[in-house]
Short mmCIF file of the C-alpha atoms (twelve columns), coordinates in Angstrom:
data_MODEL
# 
_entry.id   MODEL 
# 
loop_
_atom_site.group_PDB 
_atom_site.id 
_atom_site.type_symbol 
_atom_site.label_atom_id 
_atom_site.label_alt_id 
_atom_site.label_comp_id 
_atom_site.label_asym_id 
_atom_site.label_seq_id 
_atom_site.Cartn_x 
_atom_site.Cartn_y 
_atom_site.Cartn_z 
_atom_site.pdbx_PDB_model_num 
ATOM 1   C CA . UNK A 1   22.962  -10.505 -10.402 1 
ATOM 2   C CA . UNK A 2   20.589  -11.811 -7.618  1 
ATOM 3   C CA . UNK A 3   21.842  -14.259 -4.758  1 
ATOM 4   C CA . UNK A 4   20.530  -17.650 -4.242  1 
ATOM 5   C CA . UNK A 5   17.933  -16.535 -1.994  1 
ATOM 6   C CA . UNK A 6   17.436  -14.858 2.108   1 
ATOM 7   C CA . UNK A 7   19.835  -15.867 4.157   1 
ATOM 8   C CA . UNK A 8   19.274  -18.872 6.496   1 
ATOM 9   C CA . UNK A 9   18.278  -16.483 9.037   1 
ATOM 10  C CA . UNK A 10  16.734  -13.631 7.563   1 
ATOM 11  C CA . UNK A 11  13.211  -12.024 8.693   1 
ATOM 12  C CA . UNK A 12  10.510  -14.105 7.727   1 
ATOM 13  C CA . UNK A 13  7.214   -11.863 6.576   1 
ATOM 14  C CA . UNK A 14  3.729   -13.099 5.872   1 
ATOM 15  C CA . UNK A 15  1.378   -11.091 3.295   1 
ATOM 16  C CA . UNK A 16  -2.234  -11.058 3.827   1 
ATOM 17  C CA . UNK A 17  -3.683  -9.331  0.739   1 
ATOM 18  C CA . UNK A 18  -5.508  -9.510  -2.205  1 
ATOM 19  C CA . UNK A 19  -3.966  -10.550 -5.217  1 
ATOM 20  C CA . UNK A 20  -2.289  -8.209  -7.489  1 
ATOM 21  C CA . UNK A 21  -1.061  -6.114  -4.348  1 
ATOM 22  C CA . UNK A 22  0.361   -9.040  -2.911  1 
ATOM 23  C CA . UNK A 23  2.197   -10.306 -5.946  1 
ATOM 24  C CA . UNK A 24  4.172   -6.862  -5.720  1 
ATOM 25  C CA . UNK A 25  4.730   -6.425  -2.085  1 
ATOM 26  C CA . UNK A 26  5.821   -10.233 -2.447  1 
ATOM 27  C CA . UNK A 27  8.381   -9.486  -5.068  1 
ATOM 28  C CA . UNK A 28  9.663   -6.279  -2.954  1 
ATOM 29  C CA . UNK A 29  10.018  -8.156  0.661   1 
ATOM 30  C CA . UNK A 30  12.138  -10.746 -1.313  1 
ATOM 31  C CA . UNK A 31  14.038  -8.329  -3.113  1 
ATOM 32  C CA . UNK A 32  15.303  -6.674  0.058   1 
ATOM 33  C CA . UNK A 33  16.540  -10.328 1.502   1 
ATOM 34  C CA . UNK A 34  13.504  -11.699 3.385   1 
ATOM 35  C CA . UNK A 35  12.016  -15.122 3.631   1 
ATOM 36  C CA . UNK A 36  8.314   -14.638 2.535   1 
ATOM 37  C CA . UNK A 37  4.996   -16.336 2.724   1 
ATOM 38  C CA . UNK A 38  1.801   -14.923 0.946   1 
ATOM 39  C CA . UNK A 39  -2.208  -15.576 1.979   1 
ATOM 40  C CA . UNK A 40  -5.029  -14.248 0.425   1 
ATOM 41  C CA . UNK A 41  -7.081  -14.055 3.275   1 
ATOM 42  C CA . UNK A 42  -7.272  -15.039 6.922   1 
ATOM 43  C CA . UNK A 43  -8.512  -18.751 6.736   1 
ATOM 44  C CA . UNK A 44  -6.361  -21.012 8.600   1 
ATOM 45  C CA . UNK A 45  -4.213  -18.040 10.086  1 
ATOM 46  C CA . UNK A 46  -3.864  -19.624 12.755  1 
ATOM 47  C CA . UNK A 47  -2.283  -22.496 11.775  1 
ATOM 48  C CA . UNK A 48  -0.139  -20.542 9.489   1 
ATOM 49  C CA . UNK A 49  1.339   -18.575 12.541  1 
ATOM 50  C CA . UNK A 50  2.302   -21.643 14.308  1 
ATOM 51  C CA . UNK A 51  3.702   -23.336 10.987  1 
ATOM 52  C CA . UNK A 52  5.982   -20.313 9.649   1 
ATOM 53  C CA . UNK A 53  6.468   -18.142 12.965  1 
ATOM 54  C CA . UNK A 54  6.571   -15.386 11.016  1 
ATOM 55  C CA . UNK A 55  8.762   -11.777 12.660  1 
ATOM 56  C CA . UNK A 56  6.303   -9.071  10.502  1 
ATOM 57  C CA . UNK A 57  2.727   -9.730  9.319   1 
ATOM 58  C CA . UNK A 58  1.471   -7.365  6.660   1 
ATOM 59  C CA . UNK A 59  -1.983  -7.038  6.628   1 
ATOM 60  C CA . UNK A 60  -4.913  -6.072  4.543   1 
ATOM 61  C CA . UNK A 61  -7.816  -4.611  6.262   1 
ATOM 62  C CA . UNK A 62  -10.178 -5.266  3.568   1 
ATOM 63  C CA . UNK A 63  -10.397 -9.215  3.126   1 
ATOM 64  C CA . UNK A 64  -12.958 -11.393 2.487   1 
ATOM 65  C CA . UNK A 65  -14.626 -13.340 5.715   1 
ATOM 66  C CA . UNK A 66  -12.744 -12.503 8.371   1 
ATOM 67  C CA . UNK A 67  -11.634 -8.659  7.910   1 
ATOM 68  C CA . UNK A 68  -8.211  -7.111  9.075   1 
ATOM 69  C CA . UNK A 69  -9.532  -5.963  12.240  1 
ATOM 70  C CA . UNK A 70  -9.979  -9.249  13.326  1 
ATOM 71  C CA . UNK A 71  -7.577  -11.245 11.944  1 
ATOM 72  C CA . UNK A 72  -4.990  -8.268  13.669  1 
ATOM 73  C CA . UNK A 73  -6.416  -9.504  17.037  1 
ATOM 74  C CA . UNK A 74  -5.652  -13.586 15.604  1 
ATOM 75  C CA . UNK A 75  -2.178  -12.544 15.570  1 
ATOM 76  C CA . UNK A 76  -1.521  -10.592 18.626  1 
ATOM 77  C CA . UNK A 77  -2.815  -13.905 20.211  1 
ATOM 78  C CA . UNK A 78  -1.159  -16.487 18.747  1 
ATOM 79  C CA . UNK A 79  2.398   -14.425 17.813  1 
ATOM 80  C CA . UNK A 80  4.484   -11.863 18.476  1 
ATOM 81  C CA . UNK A 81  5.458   -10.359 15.156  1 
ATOM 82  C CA . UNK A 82  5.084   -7.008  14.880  1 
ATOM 83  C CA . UNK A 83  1.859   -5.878  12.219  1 
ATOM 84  C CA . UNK A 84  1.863   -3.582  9.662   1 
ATOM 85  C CA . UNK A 85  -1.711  -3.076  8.333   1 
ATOM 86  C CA . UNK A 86  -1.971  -2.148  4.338   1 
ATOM 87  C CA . UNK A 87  -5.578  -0.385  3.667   1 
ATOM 88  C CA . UNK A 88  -7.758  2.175   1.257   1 
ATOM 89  C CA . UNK A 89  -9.418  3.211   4.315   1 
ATOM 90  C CA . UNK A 90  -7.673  6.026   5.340   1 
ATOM 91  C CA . UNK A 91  -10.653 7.465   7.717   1 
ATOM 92  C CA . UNK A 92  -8.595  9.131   11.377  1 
ATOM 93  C CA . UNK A 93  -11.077 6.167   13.301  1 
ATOM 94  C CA . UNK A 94  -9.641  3.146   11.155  1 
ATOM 95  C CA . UNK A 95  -6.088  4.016   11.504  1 
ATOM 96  C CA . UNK A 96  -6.631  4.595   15.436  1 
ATOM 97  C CA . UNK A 97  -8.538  1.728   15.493  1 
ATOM 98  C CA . UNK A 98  -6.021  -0.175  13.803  1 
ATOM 99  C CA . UNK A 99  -3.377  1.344   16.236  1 
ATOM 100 C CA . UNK A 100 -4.887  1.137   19.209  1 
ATOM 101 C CA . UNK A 101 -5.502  -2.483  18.641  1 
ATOM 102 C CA . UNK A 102 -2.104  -3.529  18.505  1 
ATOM 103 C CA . UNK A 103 -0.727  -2.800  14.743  1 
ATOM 104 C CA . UNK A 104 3.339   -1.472  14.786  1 
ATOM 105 C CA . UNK A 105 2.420   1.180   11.629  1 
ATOM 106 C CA . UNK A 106 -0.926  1.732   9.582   1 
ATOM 107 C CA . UNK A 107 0.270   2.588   5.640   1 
ATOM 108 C CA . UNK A 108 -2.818  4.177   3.230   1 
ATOM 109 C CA . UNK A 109 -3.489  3.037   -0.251  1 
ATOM 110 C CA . UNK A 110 -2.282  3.583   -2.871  1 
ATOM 111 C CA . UNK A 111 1.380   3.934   -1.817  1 
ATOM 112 C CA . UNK A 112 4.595   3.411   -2.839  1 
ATOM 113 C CA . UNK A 113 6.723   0.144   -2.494  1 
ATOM 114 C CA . UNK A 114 9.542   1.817   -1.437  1 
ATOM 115 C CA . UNK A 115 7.817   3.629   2.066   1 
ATOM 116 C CA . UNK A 116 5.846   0.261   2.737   1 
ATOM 117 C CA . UNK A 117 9.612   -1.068  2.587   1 
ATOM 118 C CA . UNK A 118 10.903  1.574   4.735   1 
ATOM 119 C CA . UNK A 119 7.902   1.189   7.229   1 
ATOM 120 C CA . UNK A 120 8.896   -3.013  7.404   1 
ATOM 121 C CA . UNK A 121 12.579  -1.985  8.094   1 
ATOM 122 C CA . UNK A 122 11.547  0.555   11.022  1 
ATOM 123 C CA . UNK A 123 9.545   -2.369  12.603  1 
ATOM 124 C CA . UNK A 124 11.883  -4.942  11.930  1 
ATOM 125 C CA . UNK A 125 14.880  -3.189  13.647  1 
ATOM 126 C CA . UNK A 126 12.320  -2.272  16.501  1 
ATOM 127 C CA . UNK A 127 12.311  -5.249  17.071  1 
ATOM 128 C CA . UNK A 128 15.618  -6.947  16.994  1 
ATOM 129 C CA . UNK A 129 15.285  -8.809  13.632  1 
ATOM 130 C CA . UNK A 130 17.752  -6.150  11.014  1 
ATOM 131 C CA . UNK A 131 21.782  -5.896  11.795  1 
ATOM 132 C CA . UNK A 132 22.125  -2.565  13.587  1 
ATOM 133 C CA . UNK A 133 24.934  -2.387  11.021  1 
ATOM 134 C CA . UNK A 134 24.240  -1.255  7.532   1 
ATOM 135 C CA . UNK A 135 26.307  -1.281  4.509   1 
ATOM 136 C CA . UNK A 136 25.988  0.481   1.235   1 
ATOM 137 C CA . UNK A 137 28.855  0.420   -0.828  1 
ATOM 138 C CA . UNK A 138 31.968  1.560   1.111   1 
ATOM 139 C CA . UNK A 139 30.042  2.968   3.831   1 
ATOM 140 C CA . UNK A 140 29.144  1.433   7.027   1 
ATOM 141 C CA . UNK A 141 26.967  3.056   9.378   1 
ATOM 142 C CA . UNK A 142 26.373  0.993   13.312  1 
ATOM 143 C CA . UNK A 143 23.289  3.980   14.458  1 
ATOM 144 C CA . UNK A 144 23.133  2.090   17.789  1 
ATOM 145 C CA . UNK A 145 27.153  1.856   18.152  1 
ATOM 146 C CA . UNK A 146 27.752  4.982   17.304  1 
ATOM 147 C CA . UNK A 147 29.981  4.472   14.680  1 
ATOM 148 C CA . UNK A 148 30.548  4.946   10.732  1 
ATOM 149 C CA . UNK A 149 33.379  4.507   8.349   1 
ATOM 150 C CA . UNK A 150 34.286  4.870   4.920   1 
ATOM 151 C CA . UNK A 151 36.478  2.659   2.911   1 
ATOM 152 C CA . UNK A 152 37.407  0.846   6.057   1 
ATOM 153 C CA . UNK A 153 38.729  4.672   8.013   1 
ATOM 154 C CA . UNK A 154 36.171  5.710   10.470  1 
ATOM 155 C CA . UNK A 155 34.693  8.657   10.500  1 
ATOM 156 C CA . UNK A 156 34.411  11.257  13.413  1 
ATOM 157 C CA . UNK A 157 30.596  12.262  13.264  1 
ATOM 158 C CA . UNK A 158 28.917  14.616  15.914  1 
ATOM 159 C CA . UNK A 159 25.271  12.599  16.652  1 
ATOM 160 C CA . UNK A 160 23.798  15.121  14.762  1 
ATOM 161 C CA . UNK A 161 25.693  14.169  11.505  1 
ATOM 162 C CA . UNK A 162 25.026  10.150  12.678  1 
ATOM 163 C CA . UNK A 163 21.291  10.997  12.742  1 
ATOM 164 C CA . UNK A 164 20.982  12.575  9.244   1 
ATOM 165 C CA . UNK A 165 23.875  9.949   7.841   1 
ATOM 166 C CA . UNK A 166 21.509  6.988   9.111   1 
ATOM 167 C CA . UNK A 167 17.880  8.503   8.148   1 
ATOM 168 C CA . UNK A 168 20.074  9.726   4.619   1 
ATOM 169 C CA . UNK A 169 20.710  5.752   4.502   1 
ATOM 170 C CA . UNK A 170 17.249  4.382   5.368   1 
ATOM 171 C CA . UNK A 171 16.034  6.411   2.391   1 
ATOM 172 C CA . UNK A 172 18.447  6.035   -0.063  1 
ATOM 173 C CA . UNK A 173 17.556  6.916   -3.646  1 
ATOM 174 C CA . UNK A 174 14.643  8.562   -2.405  1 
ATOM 175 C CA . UNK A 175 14.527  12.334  -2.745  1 
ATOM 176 C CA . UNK A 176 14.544  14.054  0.934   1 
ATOM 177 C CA . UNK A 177 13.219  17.706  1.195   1 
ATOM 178 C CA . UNK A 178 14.908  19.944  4.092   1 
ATOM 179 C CA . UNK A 179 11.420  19.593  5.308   1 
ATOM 180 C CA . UNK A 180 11.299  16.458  5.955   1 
ATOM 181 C CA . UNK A 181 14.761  16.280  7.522   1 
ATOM 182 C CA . UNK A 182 13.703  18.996  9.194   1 
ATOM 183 C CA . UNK A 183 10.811  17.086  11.007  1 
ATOM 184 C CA . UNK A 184 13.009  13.222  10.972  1 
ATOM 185 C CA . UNK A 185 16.066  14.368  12.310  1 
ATOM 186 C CA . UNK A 186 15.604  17.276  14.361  1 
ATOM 187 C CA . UNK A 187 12.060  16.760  15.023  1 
ATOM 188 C CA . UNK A 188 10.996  19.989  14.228  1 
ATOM 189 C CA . UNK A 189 10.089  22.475  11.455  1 
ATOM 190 C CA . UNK A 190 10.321  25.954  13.006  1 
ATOM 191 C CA . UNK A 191 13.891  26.276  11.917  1 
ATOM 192 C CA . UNK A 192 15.162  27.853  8.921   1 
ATOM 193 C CA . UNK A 193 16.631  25.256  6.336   1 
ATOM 194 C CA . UNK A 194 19.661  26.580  6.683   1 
ATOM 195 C CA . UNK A 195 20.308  24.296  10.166  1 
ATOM 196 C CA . UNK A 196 19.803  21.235  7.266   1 
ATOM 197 C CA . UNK A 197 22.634  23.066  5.005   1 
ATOM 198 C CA . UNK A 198 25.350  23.536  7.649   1 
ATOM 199 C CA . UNK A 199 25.146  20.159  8.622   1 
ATOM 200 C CA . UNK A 200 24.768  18.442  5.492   1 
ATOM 201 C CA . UNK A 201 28.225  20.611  4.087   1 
ATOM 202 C CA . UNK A 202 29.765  18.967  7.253   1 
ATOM 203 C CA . UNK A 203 29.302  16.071  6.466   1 
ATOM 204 C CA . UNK A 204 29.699  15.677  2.553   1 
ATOM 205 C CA . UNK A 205 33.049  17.247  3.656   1 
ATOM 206 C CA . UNK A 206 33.950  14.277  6.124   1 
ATOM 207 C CA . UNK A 207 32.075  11.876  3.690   1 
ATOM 208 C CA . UNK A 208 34.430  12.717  0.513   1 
ATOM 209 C CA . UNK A 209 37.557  12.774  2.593   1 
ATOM 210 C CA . UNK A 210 37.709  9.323   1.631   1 
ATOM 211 C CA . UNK A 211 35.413  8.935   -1.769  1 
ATOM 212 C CA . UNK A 212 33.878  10.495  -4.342  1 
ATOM 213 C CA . UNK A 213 30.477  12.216  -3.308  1 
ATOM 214 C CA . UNK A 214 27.636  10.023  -2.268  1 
ATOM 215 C CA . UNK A 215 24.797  12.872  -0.911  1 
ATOM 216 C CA . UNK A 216 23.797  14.827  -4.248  1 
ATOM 217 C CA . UNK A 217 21.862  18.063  -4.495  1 
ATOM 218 C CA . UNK A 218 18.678  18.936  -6.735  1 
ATOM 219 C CA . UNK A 219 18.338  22.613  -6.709  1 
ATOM 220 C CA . UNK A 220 14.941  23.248  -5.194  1 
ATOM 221 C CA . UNK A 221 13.775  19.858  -4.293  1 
ATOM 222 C CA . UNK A 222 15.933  18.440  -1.676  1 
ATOM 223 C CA . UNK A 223 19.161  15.867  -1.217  1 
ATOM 224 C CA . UNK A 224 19.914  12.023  -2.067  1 
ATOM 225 C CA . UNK A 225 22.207  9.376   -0.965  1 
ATOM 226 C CA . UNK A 226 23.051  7.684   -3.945  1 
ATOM 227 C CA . UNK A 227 26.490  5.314   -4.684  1 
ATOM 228 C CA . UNK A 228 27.804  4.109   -7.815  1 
ATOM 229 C CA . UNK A 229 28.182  0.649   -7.604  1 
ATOM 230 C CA . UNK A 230 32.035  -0.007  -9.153  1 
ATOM 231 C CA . UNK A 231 32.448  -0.881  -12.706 1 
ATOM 232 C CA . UNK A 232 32.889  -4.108  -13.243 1 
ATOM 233 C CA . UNK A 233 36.278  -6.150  -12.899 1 
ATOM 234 C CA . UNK A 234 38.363  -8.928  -11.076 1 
ATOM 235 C CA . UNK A 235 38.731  -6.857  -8.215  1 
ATOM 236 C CA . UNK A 236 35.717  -4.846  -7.778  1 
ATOM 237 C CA . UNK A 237 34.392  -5.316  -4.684  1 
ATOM 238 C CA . UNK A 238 30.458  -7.409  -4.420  1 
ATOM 239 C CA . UNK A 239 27.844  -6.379  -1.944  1 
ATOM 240 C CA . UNK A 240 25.610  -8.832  -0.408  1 
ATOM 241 C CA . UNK A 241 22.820  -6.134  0.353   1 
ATOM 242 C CA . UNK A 242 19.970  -5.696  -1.654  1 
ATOM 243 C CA . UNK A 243 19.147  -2.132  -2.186  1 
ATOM 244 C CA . UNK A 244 15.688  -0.854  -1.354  1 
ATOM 245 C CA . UNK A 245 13.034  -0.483  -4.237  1 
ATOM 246 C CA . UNK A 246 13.258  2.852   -5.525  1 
ATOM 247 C CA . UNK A 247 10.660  5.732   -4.668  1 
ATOM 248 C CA . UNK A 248 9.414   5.387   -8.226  1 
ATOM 249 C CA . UNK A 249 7.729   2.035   -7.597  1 
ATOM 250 C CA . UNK A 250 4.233   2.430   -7.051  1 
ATOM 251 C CA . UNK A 251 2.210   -0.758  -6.321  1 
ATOM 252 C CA . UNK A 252 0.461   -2.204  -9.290  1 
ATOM 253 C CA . UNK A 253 -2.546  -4.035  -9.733  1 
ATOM 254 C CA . UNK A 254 -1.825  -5.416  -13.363 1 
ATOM 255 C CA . UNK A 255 -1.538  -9.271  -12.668 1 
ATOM 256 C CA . UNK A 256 1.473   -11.204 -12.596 1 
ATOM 257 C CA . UNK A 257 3.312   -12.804 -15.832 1 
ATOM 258 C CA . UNK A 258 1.657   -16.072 -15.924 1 
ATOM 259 C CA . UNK A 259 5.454   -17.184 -17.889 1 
ATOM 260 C CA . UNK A 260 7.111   -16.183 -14.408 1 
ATOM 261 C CA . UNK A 261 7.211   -19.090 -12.385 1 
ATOM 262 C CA . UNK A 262 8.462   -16.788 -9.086  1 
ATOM 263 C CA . UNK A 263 5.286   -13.824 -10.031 1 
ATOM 264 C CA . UNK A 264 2.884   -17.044 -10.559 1 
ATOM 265 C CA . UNK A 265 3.648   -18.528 -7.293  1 
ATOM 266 C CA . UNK A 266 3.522   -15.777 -5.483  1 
ATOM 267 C CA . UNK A 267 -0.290  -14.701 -7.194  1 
ATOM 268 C CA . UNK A 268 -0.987  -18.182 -6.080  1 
ATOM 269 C CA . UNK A 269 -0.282  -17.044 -2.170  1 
ATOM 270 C CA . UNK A 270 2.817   -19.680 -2.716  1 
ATOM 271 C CA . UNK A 271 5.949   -19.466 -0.526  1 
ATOM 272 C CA . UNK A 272 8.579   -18.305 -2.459  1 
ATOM 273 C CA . UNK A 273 11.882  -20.774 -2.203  1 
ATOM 274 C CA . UNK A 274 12.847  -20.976 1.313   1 
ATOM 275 C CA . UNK A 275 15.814  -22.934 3.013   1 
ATOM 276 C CA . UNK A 276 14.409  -26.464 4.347   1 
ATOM 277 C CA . UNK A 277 12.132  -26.340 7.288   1 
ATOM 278 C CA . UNK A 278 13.713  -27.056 10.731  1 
ATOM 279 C CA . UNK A 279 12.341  -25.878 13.851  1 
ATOM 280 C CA . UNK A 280 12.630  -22.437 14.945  1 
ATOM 281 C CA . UNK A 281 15.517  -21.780 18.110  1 
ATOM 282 C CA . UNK A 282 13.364  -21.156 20.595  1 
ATOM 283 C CA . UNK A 283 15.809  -18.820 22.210  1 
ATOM 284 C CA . UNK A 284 15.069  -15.171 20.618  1 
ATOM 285 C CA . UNK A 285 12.225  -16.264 19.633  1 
ATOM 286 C CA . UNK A 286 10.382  -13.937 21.979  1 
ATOM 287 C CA . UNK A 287 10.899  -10.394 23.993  1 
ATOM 288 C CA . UNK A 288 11.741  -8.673  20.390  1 
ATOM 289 C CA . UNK A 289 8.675   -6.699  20.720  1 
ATOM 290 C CA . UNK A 290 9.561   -2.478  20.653  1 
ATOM 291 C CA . UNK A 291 8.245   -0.137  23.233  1 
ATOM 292 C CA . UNK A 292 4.929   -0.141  20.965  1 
ATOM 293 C CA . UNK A 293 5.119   3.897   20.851  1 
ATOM 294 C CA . UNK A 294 6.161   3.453   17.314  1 
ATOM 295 C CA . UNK A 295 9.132   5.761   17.750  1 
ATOM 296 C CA . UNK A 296 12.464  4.954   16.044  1 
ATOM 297 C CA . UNK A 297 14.089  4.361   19.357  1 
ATOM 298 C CA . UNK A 298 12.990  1.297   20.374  1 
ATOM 299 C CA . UNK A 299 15.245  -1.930  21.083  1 
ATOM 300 C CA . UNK A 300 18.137  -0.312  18.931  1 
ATOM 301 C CA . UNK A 301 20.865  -1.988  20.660  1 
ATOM 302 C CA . UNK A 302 19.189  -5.191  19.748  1 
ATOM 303 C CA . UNK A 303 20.819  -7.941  17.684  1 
ATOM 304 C CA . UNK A 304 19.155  -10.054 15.228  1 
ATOM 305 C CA . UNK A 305 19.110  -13.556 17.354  1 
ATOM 306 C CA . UNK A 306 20.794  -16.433 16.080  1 
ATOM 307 C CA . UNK A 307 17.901  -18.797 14.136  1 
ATOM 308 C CA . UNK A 308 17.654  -21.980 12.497  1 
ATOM 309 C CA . UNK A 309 16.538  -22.466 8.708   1 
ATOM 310 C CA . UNK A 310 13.270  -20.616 8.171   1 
ATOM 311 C CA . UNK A 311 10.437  -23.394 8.138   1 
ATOM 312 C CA . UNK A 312 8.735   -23.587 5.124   1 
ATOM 313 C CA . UNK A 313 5.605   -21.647 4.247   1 
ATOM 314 C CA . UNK A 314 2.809   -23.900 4.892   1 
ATOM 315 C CA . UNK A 315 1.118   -24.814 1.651   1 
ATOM 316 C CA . UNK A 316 -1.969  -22.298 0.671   1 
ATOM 317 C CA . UNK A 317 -5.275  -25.009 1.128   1 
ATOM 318 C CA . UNK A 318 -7.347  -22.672 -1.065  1 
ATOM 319 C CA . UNK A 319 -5.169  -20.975 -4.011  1 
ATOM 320 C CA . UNK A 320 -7.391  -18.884 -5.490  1 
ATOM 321 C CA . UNK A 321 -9.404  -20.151 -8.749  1 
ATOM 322 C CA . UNK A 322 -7.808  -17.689 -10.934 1 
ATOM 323 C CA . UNK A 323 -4.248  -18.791 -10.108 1 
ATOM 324 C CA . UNK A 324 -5.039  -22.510 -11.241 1 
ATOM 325 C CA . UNK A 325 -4.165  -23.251 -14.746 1 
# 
């Protein structure tokens, strides 16, 4: 069962896109635990900036009036969330373009919901605003500490093992080839799969010292991290964390269930339900910016800063005609 809503001080995300794509990518960013506000285009960005503060804009290149390009340069001046720009144009000179002018990641349409997700995470804990922490199930994996455990006993992991355990995590329920751990985790591809073999065994042996197996094998396409959430009962443990969408969900264009009043709003470039507004803490507010070389390494010591309620998503002045009813 779904939780009330993002916690009090949970990422806040703003969606610049047309409609159908930004009724899903709406529904996903709110399904992993963040605050959202939706636009369909770039009038009055700048007041919704300074209303919302948003940590992560995603952005359309493709917009009517103003086009991504531009409205990329509106918030580099007037924030400092990171950007990640959403786009069909998938020439080499748009994506430097976009890149060079500022944007954290540049993602190609059509894609999948579940890479733009992992794409928002990466910037996000660039920048400070994601728990280094991460829990799914009865594992707990601190990247930037160092550390991991299973059913509360920790678990003695050479960095190499951390490394795959954490990018095995980021992905989870998404089939990984040796490939591309391969090129993630060791950062090359000139080695024989084997290296991704020895080290996996490793660690499914350390892994299911202390539970049943959680990194599963397809024979001849590649490994996932999957858990079995327990069966229900009075003393099954809950988990607060969302998990991410899966790598099945492909972005639709098929418009929203009118009858949904959450899928209507958001087609309307309506906040979803957000704590009540009060001012932002001005403190962590800023300097949460990566190194801007778009590695992984970034600012992974940071916290997530301490933040008061998310203000309210500033009321869309021009819903779009179709939305009305």
């Amino acid at each position: 069962m779904r939780g009330a809503g993002p916690a009090a001080d949970a990422a806040r995300v703003l969606v610049v896109d047309e409609a159908a794509m930004r009724t899903a990518i709406v529904r996903a960013l709110a399904g992993s635990g963040w605050h959202c506000c939706a636009r369909a285009d770039g009038e009055d960005l700048e007041q919704t900036l300074q209303g919302y503060r948003p940590d992560l804009v995603v952005l359309d290149v493709m917009l009517p009036g103003r086009d991504g390009f531009r409205l990329l340069q509106v918030v580099r001046d007037h924030s400092d969330a990171g950007i990640v720009m959403v786009t069909a144009r998938d020439g080499l000179d748009d994506r430097l373009h976009g890149l060079d002018s500022g944007a954290d990641d540049y993602v190609v349409k059509p894609f999948l919901l579940a890479e733009l997700m992992a794409r928002v995470r990466a910037v996000l804990r660039r920048r400070g605003r994601l728990p280094s922490a991460v829990t799914v199930g009865d594992l707990i994996i601190d990247e930037a500490a160092g550390t991991a455990s299973r059913g509360g006993a920790p678990l003695e992991l050479t960095a190499t093992e951390l490394r795959l355990l954490g990018y095995l995590v980021e992905h989870r329920g998404r089939m990984l080839t040796k490939n591309q751990l391969l090129t993630q985790v060791w950062g090359y591809q000139d080695y024989g799969p084997n290296l991704v073999e020895v080290h996996l065994s490793a660690l499914r042996r350390k892994l299911e010292t202390h539970g049943p197996r959680i990194v599963h094998t397809s024979r001849n396409l590649g490994y996932t991290l999957r858990v079995t959430d327990p069966a229900p009962g009075p003393s099954a443990p809950t988990t607060a964390t969302a998990p991410p969408p899966t790598a099945t969900t492909a972005v639709s264009s098929t418009p929203p269930d009118r009858s949904d009043p959450t899928s209507a709003a958001a087609h309307r470039g309506d906040e979803l339900p957000a704590p009540d507004s009060a001012p932002r803490d001005a403190a962590g507010a800023r300097d949460r910016r990566g190194d801007g070389d778009g590695s992984n390494g970034g600012n992974r010591d940071q916290r997530p800063a301490l933040r008061a309620p998310a203000p309210s998503c500033p009321a869309d002045p021009d819903p779009e005609p179709g939305a009305r009813r």
